[in-house]
SERO-4910 file (N, C-alpha, C, O; in steps of 0.05 Angstrom, whole numbers):
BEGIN
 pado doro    nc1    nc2    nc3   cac1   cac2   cac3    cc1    cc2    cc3    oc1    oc2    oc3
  Unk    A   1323   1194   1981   1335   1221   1982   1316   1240   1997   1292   1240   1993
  Unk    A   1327   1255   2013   1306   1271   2034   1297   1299   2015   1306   1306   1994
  Unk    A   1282   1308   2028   1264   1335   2011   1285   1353   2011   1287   1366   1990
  Unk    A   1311   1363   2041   1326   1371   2037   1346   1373   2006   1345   1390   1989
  Unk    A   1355   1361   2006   1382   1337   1993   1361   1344   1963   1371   1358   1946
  Unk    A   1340   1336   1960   1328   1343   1925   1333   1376   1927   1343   1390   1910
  Unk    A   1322   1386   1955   1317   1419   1939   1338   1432   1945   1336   1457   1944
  Unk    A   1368   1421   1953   1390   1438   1947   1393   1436   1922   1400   1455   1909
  Unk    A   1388   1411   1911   1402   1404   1886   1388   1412   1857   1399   1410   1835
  Unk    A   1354   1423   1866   1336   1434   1856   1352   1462   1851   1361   1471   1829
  Unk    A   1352   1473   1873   1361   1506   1865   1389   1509   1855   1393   1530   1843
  Unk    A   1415   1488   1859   1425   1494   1855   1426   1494   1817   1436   1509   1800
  Unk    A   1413   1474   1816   1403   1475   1775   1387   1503   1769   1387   1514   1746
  Unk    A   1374   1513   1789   1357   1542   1777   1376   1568   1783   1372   1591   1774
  Unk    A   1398   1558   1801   1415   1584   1801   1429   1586   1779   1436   1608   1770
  Unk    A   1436   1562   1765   1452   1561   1746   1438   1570   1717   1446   1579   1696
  Unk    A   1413   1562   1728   1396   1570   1705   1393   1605   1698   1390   1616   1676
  Unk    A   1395   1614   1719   1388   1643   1723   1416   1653   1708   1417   1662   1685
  Unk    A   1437   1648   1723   1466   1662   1721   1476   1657   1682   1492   1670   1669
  Unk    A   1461   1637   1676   1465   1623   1645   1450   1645   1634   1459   1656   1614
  Unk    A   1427   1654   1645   1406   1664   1637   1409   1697   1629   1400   1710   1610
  Unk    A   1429   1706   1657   1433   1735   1659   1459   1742   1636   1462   1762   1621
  Unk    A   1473   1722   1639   1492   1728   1616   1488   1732   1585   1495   1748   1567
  Unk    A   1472   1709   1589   1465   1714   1552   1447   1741   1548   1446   1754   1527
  Unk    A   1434   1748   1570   1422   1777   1571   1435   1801   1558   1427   1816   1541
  Unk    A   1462   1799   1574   1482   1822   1563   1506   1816   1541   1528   1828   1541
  Unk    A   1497   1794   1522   1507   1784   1501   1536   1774   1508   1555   1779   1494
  Unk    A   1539   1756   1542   1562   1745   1547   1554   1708   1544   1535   1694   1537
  Unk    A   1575   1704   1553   1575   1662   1555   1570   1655   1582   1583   1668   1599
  Unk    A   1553   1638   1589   1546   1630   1614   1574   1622   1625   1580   1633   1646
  Unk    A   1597   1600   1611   1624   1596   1622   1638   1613   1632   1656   1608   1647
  Unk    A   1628   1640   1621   1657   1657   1636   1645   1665   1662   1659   1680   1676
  Unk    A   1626   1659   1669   1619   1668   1699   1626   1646   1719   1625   1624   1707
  Unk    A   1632   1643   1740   1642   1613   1760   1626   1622   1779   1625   1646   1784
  Unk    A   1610   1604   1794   1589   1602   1811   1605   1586   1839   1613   1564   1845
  Unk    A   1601   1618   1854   1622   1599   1887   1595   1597   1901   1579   1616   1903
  Unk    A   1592   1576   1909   1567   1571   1924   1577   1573   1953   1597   1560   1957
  Unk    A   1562   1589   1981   1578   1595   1995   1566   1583   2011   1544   1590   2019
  Unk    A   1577   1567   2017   1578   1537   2053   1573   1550   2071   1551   1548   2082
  Unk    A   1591   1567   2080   1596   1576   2101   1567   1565   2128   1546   1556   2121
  Unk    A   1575   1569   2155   1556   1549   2170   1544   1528   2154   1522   1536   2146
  Unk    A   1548   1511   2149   1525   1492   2134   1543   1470   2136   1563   1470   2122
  Unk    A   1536   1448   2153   1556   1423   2154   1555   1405   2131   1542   1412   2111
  Unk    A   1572   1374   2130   1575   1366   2108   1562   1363   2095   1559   1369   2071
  Unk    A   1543   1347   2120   1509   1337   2105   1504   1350   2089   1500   1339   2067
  Unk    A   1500   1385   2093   1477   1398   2076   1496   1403   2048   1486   1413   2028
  Unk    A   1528   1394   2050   1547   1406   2024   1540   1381   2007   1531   1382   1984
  Unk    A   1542   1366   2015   1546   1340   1998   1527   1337   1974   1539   1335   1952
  Unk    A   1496   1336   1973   1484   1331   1952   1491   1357   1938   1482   1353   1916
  Unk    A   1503   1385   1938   1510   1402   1925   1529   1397   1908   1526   1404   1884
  Unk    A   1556   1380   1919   1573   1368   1908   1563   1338   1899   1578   1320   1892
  Unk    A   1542   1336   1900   1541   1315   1887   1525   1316   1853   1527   1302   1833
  Unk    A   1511   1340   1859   1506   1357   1840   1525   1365   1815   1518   1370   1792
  Unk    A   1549   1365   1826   1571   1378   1812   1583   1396   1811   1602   1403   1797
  Unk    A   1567   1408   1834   1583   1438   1840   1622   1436   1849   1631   1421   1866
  Unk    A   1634   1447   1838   1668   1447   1848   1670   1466   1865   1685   1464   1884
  Unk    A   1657   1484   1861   1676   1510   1871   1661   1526   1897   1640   1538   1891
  Unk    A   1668   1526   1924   1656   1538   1946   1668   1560   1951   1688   1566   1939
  Unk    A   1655   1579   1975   1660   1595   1995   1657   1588   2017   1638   1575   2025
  Unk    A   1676   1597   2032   1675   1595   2068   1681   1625   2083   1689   1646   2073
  Unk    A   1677   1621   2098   1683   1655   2114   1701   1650   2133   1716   1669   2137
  Unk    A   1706   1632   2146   1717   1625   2164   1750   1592   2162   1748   1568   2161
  Unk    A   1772   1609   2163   1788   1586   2165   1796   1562   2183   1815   1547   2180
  Unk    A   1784   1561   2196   1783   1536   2220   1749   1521   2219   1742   1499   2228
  Unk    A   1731   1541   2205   1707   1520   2204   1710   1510   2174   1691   1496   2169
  Unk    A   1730   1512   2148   1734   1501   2139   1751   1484   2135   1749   1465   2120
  Unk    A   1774   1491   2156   1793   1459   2151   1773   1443   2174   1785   1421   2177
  Unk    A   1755   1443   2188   1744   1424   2197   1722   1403   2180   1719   1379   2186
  Unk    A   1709   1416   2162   1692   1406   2150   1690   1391   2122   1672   1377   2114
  Unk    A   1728   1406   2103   1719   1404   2078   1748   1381   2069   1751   1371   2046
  Unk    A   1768   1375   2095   1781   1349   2082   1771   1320   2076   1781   1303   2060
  Unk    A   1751   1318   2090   1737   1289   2080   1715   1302   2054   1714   1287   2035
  Unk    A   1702   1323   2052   1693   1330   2028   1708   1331   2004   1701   1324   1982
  Unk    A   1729   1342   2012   1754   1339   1984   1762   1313   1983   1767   1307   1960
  Unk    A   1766   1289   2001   1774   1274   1991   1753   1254   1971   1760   1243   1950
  Unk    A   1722   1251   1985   1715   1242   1968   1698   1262   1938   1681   1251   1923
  Unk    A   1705   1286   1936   1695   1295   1914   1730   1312   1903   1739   1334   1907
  Unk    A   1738   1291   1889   1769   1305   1885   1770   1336   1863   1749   1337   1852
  Unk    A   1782   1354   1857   1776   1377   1838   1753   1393   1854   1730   1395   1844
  Unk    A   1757   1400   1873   1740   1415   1891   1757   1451   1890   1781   1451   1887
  Unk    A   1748   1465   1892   1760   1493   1897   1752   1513   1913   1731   1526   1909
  Unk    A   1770   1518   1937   1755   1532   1960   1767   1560   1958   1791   1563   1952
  Unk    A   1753   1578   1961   1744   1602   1959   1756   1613   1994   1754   1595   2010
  Unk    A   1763   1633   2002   1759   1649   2023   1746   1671   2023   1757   1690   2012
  Unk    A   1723   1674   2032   1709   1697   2024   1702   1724   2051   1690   1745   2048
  Unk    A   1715   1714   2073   1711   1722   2094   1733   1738   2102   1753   1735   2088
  Unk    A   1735   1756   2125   1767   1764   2139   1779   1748   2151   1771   1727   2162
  Unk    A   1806   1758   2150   1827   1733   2147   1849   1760   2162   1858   1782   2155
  Unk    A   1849   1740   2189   1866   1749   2206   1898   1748   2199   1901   1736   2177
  Unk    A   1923   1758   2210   1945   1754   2199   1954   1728   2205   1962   1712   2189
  Unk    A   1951   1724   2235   1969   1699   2235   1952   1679   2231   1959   1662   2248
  Unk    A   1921   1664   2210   1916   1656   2200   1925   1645   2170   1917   1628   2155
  Unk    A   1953   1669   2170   1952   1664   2142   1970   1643   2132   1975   1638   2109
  Unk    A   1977   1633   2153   1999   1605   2133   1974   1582   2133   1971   1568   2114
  Unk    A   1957   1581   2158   1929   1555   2153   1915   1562   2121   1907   1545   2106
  Unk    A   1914   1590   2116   1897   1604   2088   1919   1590   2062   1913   1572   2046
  Unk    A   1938   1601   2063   1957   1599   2042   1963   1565   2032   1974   1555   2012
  Unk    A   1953   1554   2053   1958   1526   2057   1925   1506   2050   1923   1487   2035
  Unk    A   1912   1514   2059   1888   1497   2045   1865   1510   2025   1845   1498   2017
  Unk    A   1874   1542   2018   1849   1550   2006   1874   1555   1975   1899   1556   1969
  Unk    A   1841   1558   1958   1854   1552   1931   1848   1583   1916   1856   1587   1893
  Unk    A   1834   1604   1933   1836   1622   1931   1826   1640   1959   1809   1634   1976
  Unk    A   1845   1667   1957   1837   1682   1978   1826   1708   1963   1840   1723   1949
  Unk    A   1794   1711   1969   1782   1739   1962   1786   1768   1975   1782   1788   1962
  Unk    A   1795   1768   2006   1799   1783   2019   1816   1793   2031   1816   1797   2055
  Unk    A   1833   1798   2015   1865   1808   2017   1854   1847   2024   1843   1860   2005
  Unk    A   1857   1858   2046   1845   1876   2044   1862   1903   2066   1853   1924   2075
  Unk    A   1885   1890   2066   1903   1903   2083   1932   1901   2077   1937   1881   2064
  Unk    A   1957   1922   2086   1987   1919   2079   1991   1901   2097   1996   1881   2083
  Unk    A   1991   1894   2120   2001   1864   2147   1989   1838   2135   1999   1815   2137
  Unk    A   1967   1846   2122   1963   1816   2116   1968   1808   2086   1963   1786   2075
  Unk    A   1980   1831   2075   1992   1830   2047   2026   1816   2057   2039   1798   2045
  Unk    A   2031   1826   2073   2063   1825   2080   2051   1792   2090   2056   1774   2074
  Unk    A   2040   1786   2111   2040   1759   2122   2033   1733   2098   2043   1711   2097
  Unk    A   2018   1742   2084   2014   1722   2060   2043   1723   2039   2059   1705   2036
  Unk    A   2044   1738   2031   2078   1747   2016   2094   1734   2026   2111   1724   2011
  Unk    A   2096   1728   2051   2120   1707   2072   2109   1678   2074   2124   1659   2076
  Unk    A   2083   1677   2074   2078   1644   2070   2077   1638   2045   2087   1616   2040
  Unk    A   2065   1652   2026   2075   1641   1993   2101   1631   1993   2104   1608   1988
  Unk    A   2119   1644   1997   2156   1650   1993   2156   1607   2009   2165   1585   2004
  Unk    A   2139   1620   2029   2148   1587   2050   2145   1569   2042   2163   1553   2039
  Unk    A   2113   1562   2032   2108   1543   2032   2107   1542   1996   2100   1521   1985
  Unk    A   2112   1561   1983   2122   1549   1958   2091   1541   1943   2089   1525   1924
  Unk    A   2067   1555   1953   2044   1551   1942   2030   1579   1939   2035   1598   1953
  Unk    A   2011   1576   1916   1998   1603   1900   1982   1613   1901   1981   1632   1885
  Unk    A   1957   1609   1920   1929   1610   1929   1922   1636   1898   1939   1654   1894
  Unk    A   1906   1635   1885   1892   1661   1872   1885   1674   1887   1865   1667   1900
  Unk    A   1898   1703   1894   1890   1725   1907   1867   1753   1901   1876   1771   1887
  Unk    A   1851   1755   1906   1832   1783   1898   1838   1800   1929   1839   1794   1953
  Unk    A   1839   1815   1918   1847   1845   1934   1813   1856   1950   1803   1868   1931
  Unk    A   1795   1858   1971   1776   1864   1977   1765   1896   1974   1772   1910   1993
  Unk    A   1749   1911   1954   1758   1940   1960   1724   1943   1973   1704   1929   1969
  Unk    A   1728   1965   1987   1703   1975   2008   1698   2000   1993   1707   2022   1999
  Unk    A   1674   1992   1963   1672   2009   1945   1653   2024   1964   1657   2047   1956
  Unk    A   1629   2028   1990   1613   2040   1991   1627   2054   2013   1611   2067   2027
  Unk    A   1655   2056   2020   1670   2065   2047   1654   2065   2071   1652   2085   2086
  Unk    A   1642   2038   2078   1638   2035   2101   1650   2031   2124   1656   2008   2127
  Unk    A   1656   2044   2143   1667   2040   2168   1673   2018   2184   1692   2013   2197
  Unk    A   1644   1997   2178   1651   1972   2194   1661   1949   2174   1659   1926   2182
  Unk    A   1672   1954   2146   1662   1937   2129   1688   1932   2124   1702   1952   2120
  Unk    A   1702   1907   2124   1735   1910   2115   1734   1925   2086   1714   1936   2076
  Unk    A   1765   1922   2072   1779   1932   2047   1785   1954   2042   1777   1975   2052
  Unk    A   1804   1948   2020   1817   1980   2012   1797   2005   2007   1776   2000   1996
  Unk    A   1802   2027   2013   1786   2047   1996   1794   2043   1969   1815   2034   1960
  Unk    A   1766   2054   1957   1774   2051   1927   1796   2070   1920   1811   2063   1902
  Unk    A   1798   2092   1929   1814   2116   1920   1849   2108   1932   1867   2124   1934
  Unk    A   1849   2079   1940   1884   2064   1951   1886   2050   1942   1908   2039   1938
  Unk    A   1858   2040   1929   1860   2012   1914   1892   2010   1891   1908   1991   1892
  Unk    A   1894   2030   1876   1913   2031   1855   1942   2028   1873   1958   2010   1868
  Unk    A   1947   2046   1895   1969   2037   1895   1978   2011   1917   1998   1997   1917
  Unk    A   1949   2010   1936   1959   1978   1942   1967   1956   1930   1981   1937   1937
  Unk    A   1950   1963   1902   1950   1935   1885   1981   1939   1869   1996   1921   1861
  Unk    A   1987   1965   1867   2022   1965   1864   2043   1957   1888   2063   1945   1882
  Unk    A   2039   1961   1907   2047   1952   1933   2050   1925   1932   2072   1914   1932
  Unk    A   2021   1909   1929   2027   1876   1929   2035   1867   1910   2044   1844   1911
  Unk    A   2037   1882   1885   2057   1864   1862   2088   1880   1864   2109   1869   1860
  Unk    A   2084   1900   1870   2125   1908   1868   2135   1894   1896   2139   1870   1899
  Unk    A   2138   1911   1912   2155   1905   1938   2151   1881   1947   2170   1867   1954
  Unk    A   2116   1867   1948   2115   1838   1963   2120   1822   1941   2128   1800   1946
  Unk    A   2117   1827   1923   2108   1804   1893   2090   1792   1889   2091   1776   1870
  Unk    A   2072   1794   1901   2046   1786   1903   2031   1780   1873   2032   1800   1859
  Unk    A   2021   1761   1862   2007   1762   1846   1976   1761   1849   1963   1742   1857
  Unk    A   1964   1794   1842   1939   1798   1845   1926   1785   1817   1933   1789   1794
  Unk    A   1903   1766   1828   1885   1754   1809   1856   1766   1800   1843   1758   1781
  Unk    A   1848   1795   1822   1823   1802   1817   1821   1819   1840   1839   1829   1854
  Unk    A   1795   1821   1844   1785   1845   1859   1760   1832   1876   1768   1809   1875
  Unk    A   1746   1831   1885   1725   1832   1911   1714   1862   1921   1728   1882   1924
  Unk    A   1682   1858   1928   1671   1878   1934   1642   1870   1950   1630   1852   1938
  Unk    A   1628   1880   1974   1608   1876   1975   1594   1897   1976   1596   1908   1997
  Unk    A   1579   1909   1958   1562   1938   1959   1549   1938   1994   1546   1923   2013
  Unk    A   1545   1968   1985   1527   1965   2024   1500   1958   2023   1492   1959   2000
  Unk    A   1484   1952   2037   1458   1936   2024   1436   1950   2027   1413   1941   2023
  Unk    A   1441   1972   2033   1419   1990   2030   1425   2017   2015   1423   2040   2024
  Unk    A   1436   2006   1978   1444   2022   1967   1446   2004   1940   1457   1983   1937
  Unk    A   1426   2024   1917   1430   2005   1886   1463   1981   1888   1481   1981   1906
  Unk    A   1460   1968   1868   1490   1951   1878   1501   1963   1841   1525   1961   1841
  Unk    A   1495   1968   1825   1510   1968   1801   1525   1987   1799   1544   1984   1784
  Unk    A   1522   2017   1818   1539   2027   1815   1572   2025   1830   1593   2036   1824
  Unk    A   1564   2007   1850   1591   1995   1864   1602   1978   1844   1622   1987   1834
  Unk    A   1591   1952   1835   1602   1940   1808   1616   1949   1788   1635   1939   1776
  Unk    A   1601   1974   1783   1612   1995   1762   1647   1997   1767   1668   1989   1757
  Unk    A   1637   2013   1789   1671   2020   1800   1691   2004   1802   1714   2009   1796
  Unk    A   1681   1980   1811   1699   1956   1815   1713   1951   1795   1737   1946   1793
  Unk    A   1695   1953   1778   1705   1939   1746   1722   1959   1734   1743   1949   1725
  Unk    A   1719   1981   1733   1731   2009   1728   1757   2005   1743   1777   2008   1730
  Unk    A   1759   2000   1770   1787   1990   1777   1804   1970   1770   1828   1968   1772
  Unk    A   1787   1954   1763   1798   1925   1750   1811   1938   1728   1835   1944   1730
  Unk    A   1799   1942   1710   1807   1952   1679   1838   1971   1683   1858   1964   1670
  Unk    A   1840   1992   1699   1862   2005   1702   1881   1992   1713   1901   2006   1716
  Unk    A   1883   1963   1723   1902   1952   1740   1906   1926   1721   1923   1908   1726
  Unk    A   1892   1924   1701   1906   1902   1679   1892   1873   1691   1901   1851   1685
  Unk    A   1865   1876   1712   1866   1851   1728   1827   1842   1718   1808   1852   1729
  Unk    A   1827   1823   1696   1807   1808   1689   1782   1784   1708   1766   1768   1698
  Unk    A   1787   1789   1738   1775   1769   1751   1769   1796   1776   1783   1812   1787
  Unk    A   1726   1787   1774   1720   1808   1788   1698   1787   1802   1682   1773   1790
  Unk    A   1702   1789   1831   1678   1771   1844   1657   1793   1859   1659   1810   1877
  Unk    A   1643   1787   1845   1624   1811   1861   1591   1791   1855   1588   1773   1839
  Unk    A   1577   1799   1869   1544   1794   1865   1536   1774   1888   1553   1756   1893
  Unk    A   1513   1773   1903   1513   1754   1917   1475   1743   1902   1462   1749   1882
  Unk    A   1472   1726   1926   1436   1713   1920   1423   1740   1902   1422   1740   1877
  Unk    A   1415   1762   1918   1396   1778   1913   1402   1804   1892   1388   1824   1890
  Unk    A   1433   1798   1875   1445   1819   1862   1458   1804   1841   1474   1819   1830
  Unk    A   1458   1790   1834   1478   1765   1817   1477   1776   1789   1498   1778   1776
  Unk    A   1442   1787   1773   1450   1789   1748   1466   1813   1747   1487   1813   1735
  Unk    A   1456   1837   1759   1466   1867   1759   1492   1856   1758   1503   1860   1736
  Unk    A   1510   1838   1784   1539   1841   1778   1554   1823   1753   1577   1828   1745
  Unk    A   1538   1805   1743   1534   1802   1705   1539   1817   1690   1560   1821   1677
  Unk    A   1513   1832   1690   1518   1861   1678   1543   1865   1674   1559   1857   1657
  Unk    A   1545   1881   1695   1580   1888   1704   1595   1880   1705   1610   1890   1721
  Unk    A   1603   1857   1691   1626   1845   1687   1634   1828   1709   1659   1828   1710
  Unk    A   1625   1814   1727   1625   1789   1744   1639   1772   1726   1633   1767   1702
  Unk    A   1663   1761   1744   1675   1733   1734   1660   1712   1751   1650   1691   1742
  Unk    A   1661   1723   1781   1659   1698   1803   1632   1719   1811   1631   1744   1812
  Unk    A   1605   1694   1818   1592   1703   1839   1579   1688   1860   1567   1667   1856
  Unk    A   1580   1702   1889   1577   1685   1909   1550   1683   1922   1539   1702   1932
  Unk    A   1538   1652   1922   1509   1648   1922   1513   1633   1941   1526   1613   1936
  Unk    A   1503   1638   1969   1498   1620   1987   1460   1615   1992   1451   1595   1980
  Unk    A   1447   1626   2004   1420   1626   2011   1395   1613   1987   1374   1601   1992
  Unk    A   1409   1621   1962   1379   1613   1941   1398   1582   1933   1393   1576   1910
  Unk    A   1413   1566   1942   1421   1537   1934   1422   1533   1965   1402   1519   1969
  Unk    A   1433   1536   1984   1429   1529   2008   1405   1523   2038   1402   1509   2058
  Unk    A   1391   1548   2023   1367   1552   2037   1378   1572   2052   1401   1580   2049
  Unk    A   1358   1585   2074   1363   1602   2100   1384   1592   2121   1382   1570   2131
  Unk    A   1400   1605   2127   1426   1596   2156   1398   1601   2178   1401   1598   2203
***
């Protein structure tokens, strides 16, 4: 086994250790948190002892560098769950609706409407989270938080959309709990229990705050 291949599989036991660790902090269960470990650039090689580890559940950013990489990974690690964690163009969205098992970045009405028409098609459910751009950054996709409410009425009345949660990336040169805060604060008013927020360097804070999903690429993967 190469030095690689032990110390993915090294950190990926100490991330789990941490996230086990942050929860019982704020008198929650390490289970209710789900750990998307995020691939993204990182070929099979470097996924595999991760999944061999036992990890199920990834992130990708990109839908064409994941249907290239992760059908022979799903076939031999079966119960695999891929994550979209990235933007997601419109007419991407029947390849999205079709191999990912959830989409985090639902973060527009065109690509609310284009997914709404490939659900209907292809007769499949992907778990949807809605992306909100709690720090209103300019270059940063998602809803403002202050549309969030009635987008997320938008994609359940008119499209039918079933929203599963929410998504957020604070701006990174700004505390992150009070973006979490908000997130969750919108979650709670919209009836919607699944909040992915936290990455490597913010994971317990979004614990704290009520994190369902959090996405760890760098401290189990190493540096891109």
């Amino acid at each position: 086994m190469s030095e690689h291949i032990q110390s993915s599989a090294t950190r990926l036991a100490a991330v789990r250790g941490l996230i086990a660790g942050a929860a019982r902090d704020c008198g929650r269960k390490p289970d209710e948190i789900t750990l998307v470990a995020v691939s993204k650039t990182f070929e099979a090689a470097a996924i595999e002892p991760v999944l061999g580890a036992g990890q199920r559940v990834f992130g990708e950013n990109r839908v064409q560098e994941a249907m290239a990489k992760w059908p022979d990974l799903r076939m031999r690690h079966p119960g695999t769950d891929l994550h979209l964690i990235g933007p997601l163009q419109s007419n991407k969205a029947a390849d999205a609706v079709a191999f990912f098992d959830c989409i985090e970045s639902l973060d527009r009405p065109k690509l609310a409407r284009a997914l709404a028409d490939e659900i209907q098609r292809q007769g499949r459910q992907p778990l949807l989270m809605v992306q909100v751009n709690t720090g209103a950054e300019p270059q940063k996709a998602g809803i403002l938080p202050e549309a969030a409410d009635a987008f997320i009425a938008d994609c359940r009345g008119p499209l039918g959309l079933a929203i599963g949660g929410l998504m957020c990336i604070p701006p990174a040169d700004e505390p992150p709990s009070p973006h979490f805060a908000l997130l969750a604060k919108i979650a709670r008013r919209n009836g919607l229990n699944r909040l992915s927020m936290g990455m490597s360097a913010d994971f317990p804070a979004a614990i704290q705050c009520g994190a369902t999903h959090v996405r760890i690429g760098s401290a189990i993967f190493g540096t891109r």
